[in-house]
SEROVO-700313 format. One record per atom (N, C-alpha, C): y, z, x; chain; atom name; residue in one letter. Coordinates in nm, 3 decimals, decimal comma, m for minus. Layout:
N
Y = Y Z = Z X = X ch = A at = CA aa = a
...
***
This chain:
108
Y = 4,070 Z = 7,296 X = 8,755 ch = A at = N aa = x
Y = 3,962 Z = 7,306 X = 8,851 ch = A at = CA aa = x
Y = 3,833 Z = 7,247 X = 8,794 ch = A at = C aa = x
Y = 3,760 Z = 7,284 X = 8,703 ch = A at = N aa = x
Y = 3,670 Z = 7,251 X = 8,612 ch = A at = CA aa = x
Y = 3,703 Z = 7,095 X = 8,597 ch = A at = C aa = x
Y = 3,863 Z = 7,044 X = 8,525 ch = A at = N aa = x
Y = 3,833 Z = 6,935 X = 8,475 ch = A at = CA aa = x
Y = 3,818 Z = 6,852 X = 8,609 ch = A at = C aa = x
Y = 3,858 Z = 6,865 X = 8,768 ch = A at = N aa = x
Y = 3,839 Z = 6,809 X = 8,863 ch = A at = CA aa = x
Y = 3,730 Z = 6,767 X = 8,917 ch = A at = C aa = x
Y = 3,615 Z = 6,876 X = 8,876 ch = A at = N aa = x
Y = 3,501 Z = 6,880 X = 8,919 ch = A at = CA aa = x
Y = 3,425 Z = 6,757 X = 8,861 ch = A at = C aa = x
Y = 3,467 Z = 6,762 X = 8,708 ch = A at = N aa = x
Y = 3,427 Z = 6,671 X = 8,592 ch = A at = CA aa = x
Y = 3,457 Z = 6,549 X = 8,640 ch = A at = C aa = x
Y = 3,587 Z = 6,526 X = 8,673 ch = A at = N aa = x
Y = 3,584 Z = 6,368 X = 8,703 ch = A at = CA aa = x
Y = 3,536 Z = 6,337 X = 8,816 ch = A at = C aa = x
Y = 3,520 Z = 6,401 X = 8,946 ch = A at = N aa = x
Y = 3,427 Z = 6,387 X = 9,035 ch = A at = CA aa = x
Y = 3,322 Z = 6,336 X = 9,021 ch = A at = C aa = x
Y = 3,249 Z = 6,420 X = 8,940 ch = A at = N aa = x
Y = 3,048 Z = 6,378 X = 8,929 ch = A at = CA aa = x
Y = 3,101 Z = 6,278 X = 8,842 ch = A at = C aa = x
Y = 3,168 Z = 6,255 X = 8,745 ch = A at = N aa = x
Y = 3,186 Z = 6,103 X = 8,649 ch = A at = CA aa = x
Y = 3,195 Z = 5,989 X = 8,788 ch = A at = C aa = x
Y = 3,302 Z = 6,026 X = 8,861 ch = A at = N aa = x
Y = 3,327 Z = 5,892 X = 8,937 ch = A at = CA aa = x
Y = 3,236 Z = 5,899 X = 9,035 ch = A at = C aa = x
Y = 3,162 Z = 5,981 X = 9,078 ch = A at = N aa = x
Y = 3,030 Z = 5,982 X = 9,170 ch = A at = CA aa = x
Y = 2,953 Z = 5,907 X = 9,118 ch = A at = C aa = x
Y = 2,907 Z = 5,968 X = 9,043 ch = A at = N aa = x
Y = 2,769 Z = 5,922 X = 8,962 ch = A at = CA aa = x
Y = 2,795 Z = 5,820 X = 8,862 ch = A at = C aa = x
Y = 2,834 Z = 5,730 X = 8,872 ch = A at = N aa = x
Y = 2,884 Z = 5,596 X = 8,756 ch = A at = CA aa = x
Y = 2,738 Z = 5,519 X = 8,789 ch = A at = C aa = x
Y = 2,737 Z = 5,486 X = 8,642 ch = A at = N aa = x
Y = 2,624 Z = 5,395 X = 8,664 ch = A at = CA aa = x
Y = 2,629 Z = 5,278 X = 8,741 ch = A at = C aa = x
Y = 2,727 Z = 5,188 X = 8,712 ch = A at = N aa = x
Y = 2,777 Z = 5,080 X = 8,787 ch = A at = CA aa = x
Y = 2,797 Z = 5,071 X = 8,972 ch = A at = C aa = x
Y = 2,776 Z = 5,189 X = 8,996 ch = A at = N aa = x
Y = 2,788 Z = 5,195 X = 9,176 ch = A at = CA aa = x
Y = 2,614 Z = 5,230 X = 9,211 ch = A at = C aa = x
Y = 2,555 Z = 5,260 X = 9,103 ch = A at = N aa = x
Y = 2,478 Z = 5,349 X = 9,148 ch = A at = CA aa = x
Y = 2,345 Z = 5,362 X = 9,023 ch = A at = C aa = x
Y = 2,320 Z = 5,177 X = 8,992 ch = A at = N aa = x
Y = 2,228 Z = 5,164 X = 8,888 ch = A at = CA aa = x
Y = 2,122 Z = 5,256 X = 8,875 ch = A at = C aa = x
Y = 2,016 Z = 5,233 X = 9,022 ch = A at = N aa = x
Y = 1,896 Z = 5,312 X = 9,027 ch = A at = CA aa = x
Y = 1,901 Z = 5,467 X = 9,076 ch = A at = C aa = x
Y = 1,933 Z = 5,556 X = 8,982 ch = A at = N aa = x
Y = 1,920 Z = 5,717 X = 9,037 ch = A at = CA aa = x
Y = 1,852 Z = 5,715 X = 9,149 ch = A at = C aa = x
Y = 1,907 Z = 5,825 X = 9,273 ch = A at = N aa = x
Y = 1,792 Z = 5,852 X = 9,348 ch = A at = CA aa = x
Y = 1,649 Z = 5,929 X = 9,301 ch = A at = C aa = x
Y = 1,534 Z = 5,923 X = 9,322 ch = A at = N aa = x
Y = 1,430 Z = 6,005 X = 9,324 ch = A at = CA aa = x
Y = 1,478 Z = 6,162 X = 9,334 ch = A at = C aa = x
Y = 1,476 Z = 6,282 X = 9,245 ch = A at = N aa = x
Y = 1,488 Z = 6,405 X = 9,305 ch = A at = CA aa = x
Y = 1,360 Z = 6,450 X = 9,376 ch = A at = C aa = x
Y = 1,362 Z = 6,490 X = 9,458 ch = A at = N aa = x
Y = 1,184 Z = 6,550 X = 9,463 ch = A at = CA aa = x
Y = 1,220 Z = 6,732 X = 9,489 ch = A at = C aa = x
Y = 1,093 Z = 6,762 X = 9,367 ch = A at = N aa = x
Y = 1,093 Z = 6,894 X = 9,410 ch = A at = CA aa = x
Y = 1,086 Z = 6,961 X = 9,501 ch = A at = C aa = x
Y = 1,166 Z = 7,100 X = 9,552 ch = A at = N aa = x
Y = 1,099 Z = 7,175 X = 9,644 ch = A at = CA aa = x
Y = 1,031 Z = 7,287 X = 9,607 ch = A at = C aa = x
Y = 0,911 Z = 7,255 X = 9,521 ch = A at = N aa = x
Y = 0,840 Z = 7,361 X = 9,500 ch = A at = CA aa = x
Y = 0,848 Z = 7,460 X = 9,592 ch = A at = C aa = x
Y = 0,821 Z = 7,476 X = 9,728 ch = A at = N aa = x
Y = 0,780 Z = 7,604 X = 9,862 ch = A at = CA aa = x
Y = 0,926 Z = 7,645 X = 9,839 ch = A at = C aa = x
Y = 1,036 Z = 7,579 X = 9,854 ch = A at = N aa = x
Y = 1,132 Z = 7,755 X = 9,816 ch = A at = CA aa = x
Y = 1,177 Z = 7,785 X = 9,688 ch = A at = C aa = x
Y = 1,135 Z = 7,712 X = 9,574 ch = A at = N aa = x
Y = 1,147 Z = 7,776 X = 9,471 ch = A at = CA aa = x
Y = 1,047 Z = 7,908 X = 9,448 ch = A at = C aa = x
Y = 0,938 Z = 7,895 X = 9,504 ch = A at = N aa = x
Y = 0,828 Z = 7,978 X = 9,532 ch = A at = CA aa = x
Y = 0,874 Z = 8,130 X = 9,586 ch = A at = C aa = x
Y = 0,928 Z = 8,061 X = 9,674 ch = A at = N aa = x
Y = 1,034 Z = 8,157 X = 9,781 ch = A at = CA aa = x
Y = 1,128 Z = 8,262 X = 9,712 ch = A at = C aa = x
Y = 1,245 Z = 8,154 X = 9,664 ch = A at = N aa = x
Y = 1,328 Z = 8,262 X = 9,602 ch = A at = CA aa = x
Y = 1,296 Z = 8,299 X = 9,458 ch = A at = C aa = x
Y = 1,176 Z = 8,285 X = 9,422 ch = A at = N aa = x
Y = 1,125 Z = 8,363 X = 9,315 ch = A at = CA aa = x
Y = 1,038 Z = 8,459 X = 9,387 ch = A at = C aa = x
Y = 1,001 Z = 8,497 X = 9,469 ch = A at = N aa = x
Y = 0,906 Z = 8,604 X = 9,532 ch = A at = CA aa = x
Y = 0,992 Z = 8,674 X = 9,606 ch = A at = C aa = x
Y = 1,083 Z = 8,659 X = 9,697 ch = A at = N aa = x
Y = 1,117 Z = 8,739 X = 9,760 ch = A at = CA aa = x
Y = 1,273 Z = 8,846 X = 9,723 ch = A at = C aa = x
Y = 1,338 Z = 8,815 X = 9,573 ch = A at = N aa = x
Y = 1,361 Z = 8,832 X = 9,520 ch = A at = CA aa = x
Y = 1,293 Z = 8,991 X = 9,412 ch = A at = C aa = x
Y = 1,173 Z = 8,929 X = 9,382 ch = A at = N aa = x
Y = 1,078 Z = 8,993 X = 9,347 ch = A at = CA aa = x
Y = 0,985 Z = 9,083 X = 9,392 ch = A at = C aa = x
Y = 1,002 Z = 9,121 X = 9,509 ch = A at = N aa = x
Y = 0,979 Z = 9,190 X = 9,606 ch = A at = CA aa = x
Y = 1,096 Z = 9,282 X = 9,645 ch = A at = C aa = x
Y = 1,209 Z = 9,257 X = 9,665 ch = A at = N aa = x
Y = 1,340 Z = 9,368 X = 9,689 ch = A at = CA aa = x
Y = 1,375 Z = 9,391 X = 9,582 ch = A at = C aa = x
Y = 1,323 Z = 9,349 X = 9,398 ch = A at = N aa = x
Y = 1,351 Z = 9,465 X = 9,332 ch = A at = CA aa = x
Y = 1,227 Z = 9,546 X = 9,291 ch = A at = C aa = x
Y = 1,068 Z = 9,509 X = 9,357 ch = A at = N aa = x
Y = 0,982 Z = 9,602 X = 9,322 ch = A at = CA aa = x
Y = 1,025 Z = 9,755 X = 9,427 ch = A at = C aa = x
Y = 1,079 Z = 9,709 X = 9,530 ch = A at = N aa = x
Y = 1,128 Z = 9,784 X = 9,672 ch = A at = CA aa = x
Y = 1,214 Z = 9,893 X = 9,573 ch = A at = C aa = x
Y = 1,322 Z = 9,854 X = 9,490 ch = A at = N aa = x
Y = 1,413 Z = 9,911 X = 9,457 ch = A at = CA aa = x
Y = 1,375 Z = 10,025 X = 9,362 ch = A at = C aa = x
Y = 1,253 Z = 9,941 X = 9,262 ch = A at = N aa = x
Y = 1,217 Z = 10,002 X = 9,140 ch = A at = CA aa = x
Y = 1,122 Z = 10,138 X = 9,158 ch = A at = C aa = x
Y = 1,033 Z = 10,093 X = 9,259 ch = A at = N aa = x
Y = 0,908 Z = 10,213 X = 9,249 ch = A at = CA aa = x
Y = 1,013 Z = 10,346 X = 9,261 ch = A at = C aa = x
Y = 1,077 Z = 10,399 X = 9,415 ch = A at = N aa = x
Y = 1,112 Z = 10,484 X = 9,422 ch = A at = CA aa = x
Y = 1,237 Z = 10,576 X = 9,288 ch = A at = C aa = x
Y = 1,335 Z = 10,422 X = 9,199 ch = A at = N aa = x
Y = 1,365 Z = 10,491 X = 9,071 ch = A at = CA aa = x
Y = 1,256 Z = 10,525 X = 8,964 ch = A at = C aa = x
Y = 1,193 Z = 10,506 X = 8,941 ch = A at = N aa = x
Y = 1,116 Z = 10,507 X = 8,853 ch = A at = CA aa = x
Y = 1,059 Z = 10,670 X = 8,920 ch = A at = C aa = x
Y = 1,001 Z = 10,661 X = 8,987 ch = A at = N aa = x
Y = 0,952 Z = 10,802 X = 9,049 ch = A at = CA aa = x
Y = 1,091 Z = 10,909 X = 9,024 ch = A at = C aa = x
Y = 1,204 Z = 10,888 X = 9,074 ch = A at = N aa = x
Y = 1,288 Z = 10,988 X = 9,041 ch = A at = CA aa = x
Y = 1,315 Z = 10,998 X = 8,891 ch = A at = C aa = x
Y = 1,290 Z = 10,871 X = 8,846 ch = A at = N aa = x
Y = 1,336 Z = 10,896 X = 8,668 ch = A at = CA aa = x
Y = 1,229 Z = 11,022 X = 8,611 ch = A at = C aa = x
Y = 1,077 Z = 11,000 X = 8,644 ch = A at = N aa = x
Y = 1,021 Z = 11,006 X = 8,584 ch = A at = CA aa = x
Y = 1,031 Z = 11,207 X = 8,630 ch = A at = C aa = x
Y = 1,033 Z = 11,256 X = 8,764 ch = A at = N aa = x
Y = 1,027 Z = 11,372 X = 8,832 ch = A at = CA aa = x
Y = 1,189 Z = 11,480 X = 8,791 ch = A at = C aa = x
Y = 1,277 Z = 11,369 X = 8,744 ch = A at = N aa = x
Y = 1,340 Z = 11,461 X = 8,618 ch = A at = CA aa = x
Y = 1,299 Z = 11,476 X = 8,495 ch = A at = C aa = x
Y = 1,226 Z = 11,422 X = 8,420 ch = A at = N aa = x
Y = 1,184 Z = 11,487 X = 8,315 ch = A at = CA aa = x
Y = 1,067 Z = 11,677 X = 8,324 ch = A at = C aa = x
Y = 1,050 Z = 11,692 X = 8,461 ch = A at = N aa = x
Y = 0,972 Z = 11,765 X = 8,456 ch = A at = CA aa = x
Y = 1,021 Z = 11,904 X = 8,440 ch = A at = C aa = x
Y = 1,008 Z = 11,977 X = 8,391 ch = A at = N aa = x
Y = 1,035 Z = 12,102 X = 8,323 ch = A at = CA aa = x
Y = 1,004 Z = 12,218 X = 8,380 ch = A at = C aa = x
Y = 1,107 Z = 12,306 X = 8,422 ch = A at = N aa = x
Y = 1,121 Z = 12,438 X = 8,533 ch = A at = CA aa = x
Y = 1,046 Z = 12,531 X = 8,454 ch = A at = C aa = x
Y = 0,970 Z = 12,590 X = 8,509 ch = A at = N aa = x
Y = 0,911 Z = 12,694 X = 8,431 ch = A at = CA aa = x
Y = 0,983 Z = 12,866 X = 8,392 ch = A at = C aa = x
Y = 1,026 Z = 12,886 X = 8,501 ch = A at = N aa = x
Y = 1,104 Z = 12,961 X = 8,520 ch = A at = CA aa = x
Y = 1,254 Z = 12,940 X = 8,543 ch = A at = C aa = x
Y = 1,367 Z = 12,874 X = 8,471 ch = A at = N aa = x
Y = 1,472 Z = 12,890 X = 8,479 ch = A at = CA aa = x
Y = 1,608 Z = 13,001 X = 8,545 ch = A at = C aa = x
Y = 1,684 Z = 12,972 X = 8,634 ch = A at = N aa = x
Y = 1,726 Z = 13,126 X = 8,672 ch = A at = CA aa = x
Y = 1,825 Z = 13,171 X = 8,532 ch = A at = C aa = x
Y = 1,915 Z = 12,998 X = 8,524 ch = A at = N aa = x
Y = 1,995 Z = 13,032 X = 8,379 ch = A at = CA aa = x
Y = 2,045 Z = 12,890 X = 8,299 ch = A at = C aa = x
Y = 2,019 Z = 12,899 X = 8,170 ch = A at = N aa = x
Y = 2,044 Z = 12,779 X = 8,073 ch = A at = CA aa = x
Y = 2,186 Z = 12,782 X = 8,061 ch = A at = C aa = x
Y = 2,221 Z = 12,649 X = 8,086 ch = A at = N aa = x
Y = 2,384 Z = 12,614 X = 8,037 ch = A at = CA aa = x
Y = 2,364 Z = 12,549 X = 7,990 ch = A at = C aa = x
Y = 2,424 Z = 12,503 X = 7,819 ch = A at = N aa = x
Y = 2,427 Z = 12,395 X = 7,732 ch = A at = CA aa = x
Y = 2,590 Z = 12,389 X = 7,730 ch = A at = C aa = x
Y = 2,590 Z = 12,233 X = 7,791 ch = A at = N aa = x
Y = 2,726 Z = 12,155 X = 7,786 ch = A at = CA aa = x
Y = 2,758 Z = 12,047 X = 7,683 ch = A at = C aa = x
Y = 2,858 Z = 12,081 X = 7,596 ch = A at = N aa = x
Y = 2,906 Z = 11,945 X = 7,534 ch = A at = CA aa = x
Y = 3,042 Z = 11,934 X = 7,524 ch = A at = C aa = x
Y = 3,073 Z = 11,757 X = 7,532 ch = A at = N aa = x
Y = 3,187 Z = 11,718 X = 7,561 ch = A at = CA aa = x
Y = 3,205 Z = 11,656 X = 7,407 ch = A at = C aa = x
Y = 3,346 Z = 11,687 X = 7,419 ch = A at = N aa = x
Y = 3,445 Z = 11,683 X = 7,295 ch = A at = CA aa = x
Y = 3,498 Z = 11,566 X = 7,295 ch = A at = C aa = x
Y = 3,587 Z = 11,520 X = 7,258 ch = A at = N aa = x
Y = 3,682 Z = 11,405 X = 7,271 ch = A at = CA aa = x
Y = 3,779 Z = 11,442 X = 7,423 ch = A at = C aa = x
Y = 3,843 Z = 11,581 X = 7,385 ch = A at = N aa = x
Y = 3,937 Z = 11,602 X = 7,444 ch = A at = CA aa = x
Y = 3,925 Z = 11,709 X = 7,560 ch = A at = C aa = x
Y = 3,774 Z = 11,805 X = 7,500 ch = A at = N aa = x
Y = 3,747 Z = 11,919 X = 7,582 ch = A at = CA aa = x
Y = 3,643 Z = 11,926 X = 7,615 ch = A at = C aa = x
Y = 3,542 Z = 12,025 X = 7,695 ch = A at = N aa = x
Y = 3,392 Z = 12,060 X = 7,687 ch = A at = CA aa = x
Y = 3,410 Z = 12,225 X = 7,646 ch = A at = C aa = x
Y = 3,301 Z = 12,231 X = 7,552 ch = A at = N aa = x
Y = 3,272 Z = 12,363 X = 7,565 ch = A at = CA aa = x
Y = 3,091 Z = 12,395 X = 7,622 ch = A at = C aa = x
Y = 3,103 Z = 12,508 X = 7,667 ch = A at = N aa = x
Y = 2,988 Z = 12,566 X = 7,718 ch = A at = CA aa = x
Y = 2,956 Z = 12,644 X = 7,682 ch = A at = C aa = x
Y = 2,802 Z = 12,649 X = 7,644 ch = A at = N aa = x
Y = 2,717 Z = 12,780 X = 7,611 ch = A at = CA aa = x
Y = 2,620 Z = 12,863 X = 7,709 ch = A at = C aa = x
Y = 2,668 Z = 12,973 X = 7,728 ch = A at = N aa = x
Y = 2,554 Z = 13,019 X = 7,844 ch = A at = CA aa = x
Y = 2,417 Z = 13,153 X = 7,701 ch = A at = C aa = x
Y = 2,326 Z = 13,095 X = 7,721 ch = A at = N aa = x
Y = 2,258 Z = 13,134 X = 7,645 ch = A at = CA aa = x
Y = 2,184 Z = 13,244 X = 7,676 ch = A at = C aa = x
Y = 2,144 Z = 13,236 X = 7,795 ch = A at = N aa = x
Y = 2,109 Z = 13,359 X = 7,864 ch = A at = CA aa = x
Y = 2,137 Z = 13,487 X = 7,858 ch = A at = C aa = x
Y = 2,297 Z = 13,414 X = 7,813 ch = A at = N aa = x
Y = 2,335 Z = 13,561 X = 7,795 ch = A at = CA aa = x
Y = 2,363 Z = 13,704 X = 7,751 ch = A at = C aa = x
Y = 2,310 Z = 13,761 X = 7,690 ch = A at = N aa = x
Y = 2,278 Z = 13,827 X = 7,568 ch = A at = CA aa = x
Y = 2,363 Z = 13,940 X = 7,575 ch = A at = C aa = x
Y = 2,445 Z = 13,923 X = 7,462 ch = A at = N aa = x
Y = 2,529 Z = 14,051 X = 7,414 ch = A at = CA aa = x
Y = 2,466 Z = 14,134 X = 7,304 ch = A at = C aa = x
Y = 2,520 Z = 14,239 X = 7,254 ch = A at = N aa = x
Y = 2,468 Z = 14,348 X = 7,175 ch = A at = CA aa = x
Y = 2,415 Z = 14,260 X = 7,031 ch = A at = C aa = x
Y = 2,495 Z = 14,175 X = 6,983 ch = A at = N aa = x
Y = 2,456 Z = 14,091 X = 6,886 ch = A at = CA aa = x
Y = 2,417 Z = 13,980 X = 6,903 ch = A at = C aa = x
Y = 2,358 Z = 13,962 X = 7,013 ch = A at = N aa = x
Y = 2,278 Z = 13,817 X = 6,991 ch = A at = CA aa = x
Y = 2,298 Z = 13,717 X = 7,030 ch = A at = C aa = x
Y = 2,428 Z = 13,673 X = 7,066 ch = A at = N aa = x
Y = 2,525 Z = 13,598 X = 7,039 ch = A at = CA aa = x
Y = 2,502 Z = 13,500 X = 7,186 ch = A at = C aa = x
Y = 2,513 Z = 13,398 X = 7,209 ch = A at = N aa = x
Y = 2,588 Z = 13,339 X = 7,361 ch = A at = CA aa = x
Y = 2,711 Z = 13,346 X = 7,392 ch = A at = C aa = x
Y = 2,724 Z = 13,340 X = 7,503 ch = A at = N aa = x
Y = 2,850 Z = 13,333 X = 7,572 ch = A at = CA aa = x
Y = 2,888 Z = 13,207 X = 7,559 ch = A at = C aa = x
Y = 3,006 Z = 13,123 X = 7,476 ch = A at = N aa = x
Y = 3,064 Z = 13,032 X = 7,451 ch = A at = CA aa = x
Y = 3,230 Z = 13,028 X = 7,516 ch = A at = C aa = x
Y = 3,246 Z = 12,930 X = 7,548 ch = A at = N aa = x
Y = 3,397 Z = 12,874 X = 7,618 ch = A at = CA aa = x
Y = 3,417 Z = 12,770 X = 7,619 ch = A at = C aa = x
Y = 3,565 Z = 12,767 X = 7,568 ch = A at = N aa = x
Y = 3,612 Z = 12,570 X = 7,579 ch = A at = CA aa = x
Y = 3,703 Z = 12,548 X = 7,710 ch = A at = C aa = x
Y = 3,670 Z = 12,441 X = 7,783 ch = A at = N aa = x
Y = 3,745 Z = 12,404 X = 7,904 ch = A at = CA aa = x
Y = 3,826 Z = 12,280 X = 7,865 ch = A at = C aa = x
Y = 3,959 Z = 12,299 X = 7,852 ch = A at = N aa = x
Y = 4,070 Z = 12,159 X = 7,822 ch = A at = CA aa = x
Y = 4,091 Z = 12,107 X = 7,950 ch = A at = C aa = x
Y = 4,098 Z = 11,980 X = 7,998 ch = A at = N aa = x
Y = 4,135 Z = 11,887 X = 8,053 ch = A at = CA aa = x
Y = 4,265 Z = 11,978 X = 8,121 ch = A at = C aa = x
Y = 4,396 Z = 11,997 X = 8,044 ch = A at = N aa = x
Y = 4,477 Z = 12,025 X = 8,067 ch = A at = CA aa = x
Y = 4,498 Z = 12,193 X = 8,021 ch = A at = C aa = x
Y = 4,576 Z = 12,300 X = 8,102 ch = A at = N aa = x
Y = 4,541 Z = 12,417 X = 8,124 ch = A at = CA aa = x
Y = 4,618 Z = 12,482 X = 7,995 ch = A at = C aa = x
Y = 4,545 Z = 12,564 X = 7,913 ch = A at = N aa = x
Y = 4,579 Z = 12,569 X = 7,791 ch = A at = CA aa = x
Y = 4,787 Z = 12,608 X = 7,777 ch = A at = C aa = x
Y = 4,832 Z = 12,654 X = 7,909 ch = A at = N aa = x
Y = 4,947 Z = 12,731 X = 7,910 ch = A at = CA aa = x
Y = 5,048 Z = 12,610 X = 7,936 ch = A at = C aa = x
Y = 5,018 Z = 12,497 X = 7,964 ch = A at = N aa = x
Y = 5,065 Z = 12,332 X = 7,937 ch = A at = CA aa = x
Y = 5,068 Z = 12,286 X = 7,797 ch = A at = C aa = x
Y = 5,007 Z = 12,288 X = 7,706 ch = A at = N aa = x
Y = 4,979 Z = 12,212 X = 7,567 ch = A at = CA aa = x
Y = 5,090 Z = 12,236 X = 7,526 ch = A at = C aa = x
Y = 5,134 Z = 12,126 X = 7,461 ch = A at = N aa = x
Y = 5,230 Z = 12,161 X = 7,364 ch = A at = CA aa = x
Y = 5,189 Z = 12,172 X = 7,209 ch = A at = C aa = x
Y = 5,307 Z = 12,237 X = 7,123 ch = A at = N aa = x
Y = 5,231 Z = 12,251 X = 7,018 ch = A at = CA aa = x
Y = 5,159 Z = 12,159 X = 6,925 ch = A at = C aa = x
Y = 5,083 Z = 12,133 X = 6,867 ch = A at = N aa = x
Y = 4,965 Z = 12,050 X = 6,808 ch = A at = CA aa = x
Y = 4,850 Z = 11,958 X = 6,866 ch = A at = C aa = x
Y = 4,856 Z = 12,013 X = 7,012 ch = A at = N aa = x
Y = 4,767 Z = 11,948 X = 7,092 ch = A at = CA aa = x
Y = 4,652 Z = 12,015 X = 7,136 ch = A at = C aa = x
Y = 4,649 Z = 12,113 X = 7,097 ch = A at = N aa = x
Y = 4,496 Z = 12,227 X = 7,050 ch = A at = CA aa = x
Y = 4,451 Z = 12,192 X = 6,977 ch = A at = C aa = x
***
């Protein structure tokens, strides 16, 4: 496909058919164009992300309850911190992909 294209513009454009190049002339007014209006449907796009990026960073004052999630290779475990037992402790749990009463052995 490529090399077709190649011999095309070769046998188009031979010097010998076609000593004096044509003149290109710019079209400055729609290069103008599709550099602005372009530039315009992604300012369109950007303001309103940028506003949501920025309106999650903002910080609940009052929380009802903290969950700290992290993912494993294979699992997530969760910490509910809130939660306070006699010692201190959080409420921690691992969630496997697959239901622990499936695993076979060495896949814990």
């Amino acid at each position: 496909f490529v090399s077709r294209i190649l011999v095309r513009a070769l046998w188009h454009f031979h010097y010998q058919k076609n000593p004096i190049p044509q003149r290109i002339v710019h079209g400055t007014t729609i290069e103008i164009l599709w550099t602005i209006f372009p530039s315009i449907i992604l300012m369109f796009i950007a303001i309103p992300s940028f506003a949501l990026l920025y309106s999650m960073d903002e910080v609940v004052v009052d929380p009802a309850i903290t969950i700290k999630a992290i993912g494993h290779q294979w699992y997530w475990t969760y910490e509910y911190s809130d939660y306070n037992s006699s010692d201190e402790e959080s409420l921690t749990f691992d969630s496997y992909m697959i239901p622990e009463d499936d695993l076979e052995l060495g896949q814990l």
